[in-house]
C-alpha positions as CSV (number, residue, x, y, z in Angstrom):
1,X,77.4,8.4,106.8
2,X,74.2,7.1,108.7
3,X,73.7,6.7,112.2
4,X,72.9,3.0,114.0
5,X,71.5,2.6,117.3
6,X,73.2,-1.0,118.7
7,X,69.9,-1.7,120.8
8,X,67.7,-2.1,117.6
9,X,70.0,-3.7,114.7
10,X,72.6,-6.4,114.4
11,X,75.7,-4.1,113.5
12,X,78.2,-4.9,111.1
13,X,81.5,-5.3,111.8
14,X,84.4,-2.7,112.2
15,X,86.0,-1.1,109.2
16,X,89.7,-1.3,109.8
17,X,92.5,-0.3,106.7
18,X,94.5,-3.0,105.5
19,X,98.0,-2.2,106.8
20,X,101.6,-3.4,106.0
21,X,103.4,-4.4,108.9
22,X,106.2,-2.5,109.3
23,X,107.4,-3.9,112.1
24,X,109.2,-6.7,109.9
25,X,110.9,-3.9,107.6
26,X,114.6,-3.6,107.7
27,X,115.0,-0.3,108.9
28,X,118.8,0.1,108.4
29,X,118.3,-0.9,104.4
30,X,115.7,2.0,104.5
31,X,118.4,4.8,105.6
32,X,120.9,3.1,103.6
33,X,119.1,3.8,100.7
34,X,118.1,7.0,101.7
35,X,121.6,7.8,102.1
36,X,122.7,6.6,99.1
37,X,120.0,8.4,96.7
38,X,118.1,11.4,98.6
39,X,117.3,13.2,95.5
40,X,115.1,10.0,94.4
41,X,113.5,9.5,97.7
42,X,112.9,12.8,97.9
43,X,111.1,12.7,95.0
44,X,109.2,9.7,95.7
45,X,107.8,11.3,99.1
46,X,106.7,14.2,96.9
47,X,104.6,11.8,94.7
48,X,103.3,10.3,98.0
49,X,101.4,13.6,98.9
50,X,100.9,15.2,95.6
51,X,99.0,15.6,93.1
52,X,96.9,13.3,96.4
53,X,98.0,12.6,99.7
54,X,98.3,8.8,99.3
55,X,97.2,5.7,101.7
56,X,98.9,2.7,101.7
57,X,96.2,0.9,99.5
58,X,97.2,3.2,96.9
59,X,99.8,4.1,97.2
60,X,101.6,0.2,96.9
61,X,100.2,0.2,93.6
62,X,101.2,3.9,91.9
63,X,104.8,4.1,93.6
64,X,107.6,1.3,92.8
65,X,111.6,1.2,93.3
66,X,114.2,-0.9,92.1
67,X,115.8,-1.2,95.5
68,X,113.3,-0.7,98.2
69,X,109.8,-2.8,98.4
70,X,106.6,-1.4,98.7
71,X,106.4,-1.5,102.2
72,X,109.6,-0.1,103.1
73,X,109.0,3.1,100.7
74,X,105.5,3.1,103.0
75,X,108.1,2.9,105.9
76,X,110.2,5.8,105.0
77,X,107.1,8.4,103.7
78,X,105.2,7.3,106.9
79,X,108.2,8.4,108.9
80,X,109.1,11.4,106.9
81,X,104.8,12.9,107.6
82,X,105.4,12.2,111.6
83,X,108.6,14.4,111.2
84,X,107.2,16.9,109.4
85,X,103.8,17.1,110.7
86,X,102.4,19.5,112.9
87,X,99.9,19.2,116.5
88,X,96.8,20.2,115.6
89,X,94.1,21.1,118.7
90,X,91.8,19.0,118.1
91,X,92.2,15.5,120.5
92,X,91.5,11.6,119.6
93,X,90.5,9.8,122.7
94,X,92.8,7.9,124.6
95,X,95.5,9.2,122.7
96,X,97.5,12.0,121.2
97,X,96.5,14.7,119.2
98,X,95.4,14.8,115.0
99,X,98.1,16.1,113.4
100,X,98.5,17.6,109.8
101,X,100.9,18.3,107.1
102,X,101.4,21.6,105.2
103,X,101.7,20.8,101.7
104,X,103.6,22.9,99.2
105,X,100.5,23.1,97.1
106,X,98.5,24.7,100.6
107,X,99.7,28.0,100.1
108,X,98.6,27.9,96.1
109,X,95.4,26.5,96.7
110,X,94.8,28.8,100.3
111,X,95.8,32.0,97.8
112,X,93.2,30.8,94.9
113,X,90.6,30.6,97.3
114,X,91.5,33.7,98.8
115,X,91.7,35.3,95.3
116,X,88.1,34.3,94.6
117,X,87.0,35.6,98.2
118,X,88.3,39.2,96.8
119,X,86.3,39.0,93.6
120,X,88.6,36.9,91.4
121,X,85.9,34.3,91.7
122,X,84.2,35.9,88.7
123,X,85.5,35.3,85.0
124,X,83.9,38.6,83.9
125,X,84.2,42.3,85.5
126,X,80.8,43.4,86.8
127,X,78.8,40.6,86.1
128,X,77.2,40.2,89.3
129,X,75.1,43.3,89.7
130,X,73.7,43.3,94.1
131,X,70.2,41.4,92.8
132,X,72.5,39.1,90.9
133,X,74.2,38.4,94.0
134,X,71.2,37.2,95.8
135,X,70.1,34.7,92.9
136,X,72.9,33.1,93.4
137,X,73.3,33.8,96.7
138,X,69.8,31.7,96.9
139,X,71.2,29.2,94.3
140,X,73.8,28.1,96.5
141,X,71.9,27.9,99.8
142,X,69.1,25.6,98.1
143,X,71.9,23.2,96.3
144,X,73.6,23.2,99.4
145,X,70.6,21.8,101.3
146,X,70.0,19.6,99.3
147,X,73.2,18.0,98.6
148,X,73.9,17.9,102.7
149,X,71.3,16.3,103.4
150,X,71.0,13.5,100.4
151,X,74.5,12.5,101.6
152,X,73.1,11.8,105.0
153,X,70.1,9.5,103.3
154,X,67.7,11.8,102.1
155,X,65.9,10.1,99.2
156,X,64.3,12.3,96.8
157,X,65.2,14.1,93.6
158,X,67.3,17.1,93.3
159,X,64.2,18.8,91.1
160,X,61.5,17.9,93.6
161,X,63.0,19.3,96.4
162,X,64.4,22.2,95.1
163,X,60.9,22.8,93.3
164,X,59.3,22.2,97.1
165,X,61.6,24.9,98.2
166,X,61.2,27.6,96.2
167,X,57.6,27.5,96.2
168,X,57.2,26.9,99.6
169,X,55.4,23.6,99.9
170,X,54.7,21.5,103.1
171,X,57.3,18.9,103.5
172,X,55.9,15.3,102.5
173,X,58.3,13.2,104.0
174,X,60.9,13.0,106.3
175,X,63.3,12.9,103.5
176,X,61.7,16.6,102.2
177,X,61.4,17.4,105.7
178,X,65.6,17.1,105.9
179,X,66.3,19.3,102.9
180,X,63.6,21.7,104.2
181,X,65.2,22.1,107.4
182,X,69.0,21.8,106.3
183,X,67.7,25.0,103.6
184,X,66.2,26.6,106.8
185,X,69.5,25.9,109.4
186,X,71.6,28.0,106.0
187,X,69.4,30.3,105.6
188,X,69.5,30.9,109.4
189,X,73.6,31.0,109.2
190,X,73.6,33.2,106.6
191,X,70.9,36.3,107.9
192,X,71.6,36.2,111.5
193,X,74.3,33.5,113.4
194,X,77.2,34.2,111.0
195,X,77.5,37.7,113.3
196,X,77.2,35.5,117.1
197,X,80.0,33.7,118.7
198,X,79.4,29.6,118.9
199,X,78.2,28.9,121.7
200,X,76.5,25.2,123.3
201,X,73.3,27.2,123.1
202,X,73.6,28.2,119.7
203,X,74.7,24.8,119.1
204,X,71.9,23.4,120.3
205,X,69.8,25.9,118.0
206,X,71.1,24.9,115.0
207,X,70.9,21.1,115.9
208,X,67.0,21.8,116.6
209,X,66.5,23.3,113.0
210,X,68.3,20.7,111.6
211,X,66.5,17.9,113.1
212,X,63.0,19.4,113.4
213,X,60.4,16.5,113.1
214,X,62.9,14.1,112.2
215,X,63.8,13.1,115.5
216,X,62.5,12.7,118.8
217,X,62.4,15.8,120.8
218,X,63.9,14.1,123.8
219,X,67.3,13.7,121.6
220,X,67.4,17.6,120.8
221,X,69.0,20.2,123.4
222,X,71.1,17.9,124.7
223,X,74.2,16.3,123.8
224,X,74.8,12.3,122.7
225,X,74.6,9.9,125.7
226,X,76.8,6.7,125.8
227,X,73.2,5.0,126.9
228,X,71.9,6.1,123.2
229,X,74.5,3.7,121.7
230,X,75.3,5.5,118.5
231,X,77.6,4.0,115.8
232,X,78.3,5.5,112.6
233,X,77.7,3.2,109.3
234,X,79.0,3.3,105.8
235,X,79.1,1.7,102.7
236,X,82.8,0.0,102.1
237,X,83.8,-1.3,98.5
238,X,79.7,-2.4,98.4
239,X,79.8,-4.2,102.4
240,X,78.3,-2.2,104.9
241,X,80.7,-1.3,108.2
242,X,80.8,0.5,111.3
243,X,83.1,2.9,110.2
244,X,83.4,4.9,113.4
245,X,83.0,4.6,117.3
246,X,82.4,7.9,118.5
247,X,84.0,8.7,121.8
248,X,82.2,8.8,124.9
249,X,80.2,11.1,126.6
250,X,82.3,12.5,129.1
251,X,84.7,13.4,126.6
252,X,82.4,14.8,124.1
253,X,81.4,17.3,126.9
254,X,84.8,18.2,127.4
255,X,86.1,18.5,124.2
256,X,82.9,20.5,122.9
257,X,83.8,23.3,125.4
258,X,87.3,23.3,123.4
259,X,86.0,23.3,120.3
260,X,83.6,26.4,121.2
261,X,86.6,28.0,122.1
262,X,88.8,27.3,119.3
263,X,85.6,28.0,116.3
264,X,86.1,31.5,118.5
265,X,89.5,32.0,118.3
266,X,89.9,32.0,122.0
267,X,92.5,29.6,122.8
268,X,95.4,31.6,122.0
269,X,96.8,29.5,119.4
270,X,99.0,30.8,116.3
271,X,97.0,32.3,113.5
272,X,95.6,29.4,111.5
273,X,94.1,30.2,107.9
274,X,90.1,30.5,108.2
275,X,90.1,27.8,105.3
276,X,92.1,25.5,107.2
277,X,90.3,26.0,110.1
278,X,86.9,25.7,108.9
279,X,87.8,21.9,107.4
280,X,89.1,21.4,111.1
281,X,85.9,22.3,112.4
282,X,84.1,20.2,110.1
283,X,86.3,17.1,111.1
284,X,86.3,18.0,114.9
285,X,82.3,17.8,114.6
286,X,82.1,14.5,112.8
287,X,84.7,13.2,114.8
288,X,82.9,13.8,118.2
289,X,79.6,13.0,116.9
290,X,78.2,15.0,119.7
291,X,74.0,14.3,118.9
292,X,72.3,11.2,118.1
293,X,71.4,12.6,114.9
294,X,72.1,15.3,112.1
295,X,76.5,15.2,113.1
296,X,77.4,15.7,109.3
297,X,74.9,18.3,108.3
298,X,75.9,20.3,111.5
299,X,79.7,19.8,110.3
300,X,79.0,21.5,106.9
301,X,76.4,24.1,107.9
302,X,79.4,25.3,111.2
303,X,82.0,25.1,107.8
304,X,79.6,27.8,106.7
305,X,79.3,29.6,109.7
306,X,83.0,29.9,110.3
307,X,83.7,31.2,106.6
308,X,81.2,33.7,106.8
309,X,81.7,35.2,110.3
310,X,85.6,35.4,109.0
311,X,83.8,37.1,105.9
312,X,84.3,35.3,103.3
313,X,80.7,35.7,102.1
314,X,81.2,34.4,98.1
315,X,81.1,30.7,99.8
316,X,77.2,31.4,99.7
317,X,78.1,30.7,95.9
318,X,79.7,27.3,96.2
319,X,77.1,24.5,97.4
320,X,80.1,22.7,98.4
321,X,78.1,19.6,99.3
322,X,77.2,18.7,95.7
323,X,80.9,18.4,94.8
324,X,81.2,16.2,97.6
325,X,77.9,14.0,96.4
326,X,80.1,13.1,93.5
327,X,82.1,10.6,95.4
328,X,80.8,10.1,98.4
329,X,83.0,7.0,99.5
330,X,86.3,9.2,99.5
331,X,84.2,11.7,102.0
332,X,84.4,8.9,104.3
333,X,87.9,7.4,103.5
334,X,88.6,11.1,104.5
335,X,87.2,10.4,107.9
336,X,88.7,6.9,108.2
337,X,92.7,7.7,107.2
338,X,92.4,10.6,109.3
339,X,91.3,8.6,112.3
340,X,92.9,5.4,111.7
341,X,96.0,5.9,110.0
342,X,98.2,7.8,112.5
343,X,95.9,10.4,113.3
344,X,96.9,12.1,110.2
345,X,94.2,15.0,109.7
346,X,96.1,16.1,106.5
347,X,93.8,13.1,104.8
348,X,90.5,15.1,105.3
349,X,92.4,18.3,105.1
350,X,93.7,17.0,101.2
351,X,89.8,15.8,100.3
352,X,88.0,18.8,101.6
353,X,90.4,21.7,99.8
354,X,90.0,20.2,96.8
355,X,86.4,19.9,96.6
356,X,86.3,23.8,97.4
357,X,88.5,24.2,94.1
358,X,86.4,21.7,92.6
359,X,83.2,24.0,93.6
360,X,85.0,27.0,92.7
361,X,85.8,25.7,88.9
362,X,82.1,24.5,88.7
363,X,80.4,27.9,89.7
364,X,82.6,29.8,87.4
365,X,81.2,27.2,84.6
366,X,77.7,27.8,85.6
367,X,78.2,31.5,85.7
368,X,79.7,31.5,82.0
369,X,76.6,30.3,80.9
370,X,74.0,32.0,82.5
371,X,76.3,34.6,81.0
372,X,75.7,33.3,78.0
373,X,71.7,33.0,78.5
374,X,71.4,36.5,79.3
375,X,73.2,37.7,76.0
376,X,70.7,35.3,74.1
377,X,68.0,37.1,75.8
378,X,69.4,40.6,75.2
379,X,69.8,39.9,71.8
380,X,66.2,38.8,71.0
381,X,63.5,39.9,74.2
382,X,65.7,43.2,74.5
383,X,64.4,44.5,71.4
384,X,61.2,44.9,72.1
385,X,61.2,45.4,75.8
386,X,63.1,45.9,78.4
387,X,64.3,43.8,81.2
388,X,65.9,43.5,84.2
389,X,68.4,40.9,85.6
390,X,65.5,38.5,87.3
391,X,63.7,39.2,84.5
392,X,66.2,37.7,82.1
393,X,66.7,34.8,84.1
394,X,63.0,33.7,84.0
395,X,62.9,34.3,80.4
396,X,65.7,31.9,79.6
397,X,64.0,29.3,82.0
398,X,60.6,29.8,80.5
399,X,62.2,29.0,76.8
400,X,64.9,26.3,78.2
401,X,62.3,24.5,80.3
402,X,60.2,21.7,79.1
403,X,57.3,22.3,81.7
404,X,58.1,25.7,82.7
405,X,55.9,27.7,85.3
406,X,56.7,30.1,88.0
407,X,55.0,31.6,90.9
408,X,55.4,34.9,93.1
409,X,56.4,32.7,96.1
410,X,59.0,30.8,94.1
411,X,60.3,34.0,92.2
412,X,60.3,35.5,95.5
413,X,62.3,32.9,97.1
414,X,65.0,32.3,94.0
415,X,66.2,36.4,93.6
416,X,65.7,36.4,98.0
417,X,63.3,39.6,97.0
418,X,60.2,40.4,98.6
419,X,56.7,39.3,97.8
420,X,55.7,42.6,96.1
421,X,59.0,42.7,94.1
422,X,58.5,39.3,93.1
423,X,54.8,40.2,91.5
424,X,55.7,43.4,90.1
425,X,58.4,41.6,88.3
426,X,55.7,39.1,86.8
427,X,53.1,41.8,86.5
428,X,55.1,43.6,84.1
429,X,56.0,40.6,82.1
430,X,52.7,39.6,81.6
431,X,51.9,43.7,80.8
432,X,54.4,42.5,78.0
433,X,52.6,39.7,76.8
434,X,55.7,37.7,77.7
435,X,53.7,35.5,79.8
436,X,50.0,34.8,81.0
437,X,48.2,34.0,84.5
438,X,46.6,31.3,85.5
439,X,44.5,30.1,89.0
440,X,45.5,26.5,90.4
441,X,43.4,26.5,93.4
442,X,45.1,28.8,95.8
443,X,48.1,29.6,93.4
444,X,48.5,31.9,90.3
445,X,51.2,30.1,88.3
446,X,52.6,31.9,85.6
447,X,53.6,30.5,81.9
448,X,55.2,31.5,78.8
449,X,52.7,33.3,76.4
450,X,52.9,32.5,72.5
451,X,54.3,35.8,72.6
452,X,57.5,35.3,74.4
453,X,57.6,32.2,72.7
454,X,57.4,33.3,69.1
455,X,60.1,36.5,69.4
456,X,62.7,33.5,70.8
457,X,61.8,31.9,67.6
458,X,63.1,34.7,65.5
459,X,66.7,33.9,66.6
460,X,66.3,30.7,64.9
């Protein structure tokens, strides 16, 4: 979602979900029915939140009975998820609280993510030796970047940047100069802030990384102003809308304050799984909208924060911001059901778990085959030299690659080794003949010698 200052474009006009009015329904031929048949109205609420929690627009279409119409089977689930719902902390202005529904399949999908926290993440025992770790560790932080920030309008492909990254170019536009920051902000969550309590100064300090050059420095260190006039804008079935008005300034400053306090457990509310929480967070911040600039990326990088200070550090692993890339219109149909229909958080709640699993399924995919990469390159490179882990990996990039090159800066960066690591790794491989030097003006860039190359041909 993009911002949209009033004072320098026409705005479009307000997204608001199409409703049924169920003010006209006949409520006693509702708990007639219900009375009459509770098994099959039971069931038909169950279809209504699972396999996905259902809006109206949906919903009308997927869900039919041969006594009651669409709108009074809307009626009756829409009255069964205020029963059952429960307050969450987290308050709409001028008005009540966002609430949420625990669905049976939370505790399933709580305890799989849990399960992969502990090491059940990984399809194979041992596999992920402690320099492993940080390749992937670095993997994830740089796909993570660069997913955040293309769904906030970064416009560049995922191969430049990431190639930018890793071998630590200057930024050449503000779009490369997002990424670059957002890597940066990640990086900075993952060494040092994931052991500080949130705080409006720390905040403030991620907000500044974030936004560094991209912005003017008057809007940094402080929160929004209802004089900046911010709207948030989105792209509706293909018609651009104001798809949210975030609250004003007085209660951003209050509410902020109770959001510190809740991301620190310091409100003395019942335990609340960190999972849960951490989509809470991530909503509370894009609800609030508390800067003029960089809301959404804040909202996944505090996601982060909150999962790693609670220790669950194998979320390095799972860019989750490339899963949610995939369809970004449902990220903000998230937003909007939450907000608009009821105050029904479970919306976003639904969305966000199931792009975790989603991320979880696709790292386990991704670790299978450089699983099975490494195994290629044991069977061919291993018998005539040895190798180790970082080593491998290069190998199979060097012979997968089209254009293949690497660099002690980029090598560095990828296995989050040092410098001199990074060149004895390449020193020995070119020792090996497995590769050769070259000078590019300041740069040594490495490629794949005829060497390397012929001994992968054996295999064929």
């Amino acid at each position: 979602m993009k911002k949209l200052k009033k004072l320098k474009l026409s705005p479009p006009l307000n997204f608001k979900l199409r409703k049924p009015d169920l003010n006209k329904i006949n409520r006693q031929k509702v708990i007639n029915a219900l009375e009459k048949n509770p098994t099959k109205y039971r069931k038909i609420l169950e279809k209504a939140n699972e396999p996905q929690y259902l809006y109206w627009t949906k919903f009308k279409y997927k869900i039919r009975d041969d006594v009651l119409s669409p709108e009074e089977l809307w009626y009756l689930v829409r009255q069964f998820r205020n029963i059952s719902a429960t307050e969450s902390l987290i308050k709409a202005e001028n008005s009540d609280n966002f609430k949420w529904l625990r669905l049976p399949s939370t505790e399933e999908y709580l305890h799989s993510v849990d399960m992969m926290a502990g090491g059940q993440l990984l399809p194979y025992p041992n596999i992920l030796s402690q320099s492993n770790q940080q390749t992937f560790i670095s993997r994830g932080i740089i796909e993570e970047a660069i997913a955040s920030s293309q769904l906030e309008g970064a416009h560049t492909t995922r191969a430049a940047a990431r190639k930018m990254i890793i071998e630590k170019r200057s930024p050449r536009n503000a779009s490369e100069r997002m990424i670059l920051n957002n890597y940066k902000a990640i990086n900075a969550i993952e060494e040092n802030y994931k052991n500080q309590e949130l705080s409006l100064d720390l905040l403030f300090e991620l907000h500044r990384i974030l936004t560094r050059d991209t912005i003017n420095k008057t809007e940094q260190n402080r929160l929004r102003e209802n004089s900046d006039e911010i709207v948030v804008q989105g792209e509706i079935d293909q018609e651009q809308f104001i798809t949210h008005l975030p609250p004003s300034e007085n209660f951003v400053r209050e509410e902020i304050k109770r959001l510190i306090d809740y991301a620190n457990d310091q409100m003395g509310q019942k335990f609340t799984h960190p999972i849960t929480k951490a989509i809470f967070l991530h909503f509370w911040i894009g609800y609030l909208h508390p800067f003029t600039d960089g809301n959404g990326r804040l909202a996944r990088a505090l996601f982060y924060w909150y999962l790693l200070k609670k220790g669950y550090w194998t979320f390095m692993f799972l860019p989750i911001s490339t899963v949610i890339k995939k369809s970004p219109s449902q990220y903000a149909l998230a937003y909007i059901y939450s907000e608009q229909d009821n105050l029904d958080i479970t919306y976003f709640y639904d969305f966000h778990i199931r792009k975790v699993l989603q991320a979880v399924e696709d790292f386990k995919i991704y670790l299978g085959s450089k699983i099975k990469e490494n195994q290629e390159v044991d069977k061919i490179i291993s018998k005539k030299v040895t190798l180790n882990e970082r080593q491998k990996q290069l190998v199979h990039y060097f012979i997968s690659d089209p254009n293949p090159s690497t660099t002690v800066s980029s090598h560095s960066t990828l296995n989050n080794i040092s410098r001199q690591t990074a060149a004895k790794d390449l020193k020995v491989m070119e020792a090996d003949k497995l590769l050769y030097a070259k000078r590019e003006g300041k740069y040594v860039r490495y490629y794949p010698a005829k060497t390397l190359l012929g001994l992968w041909g054996e295999r064929k």
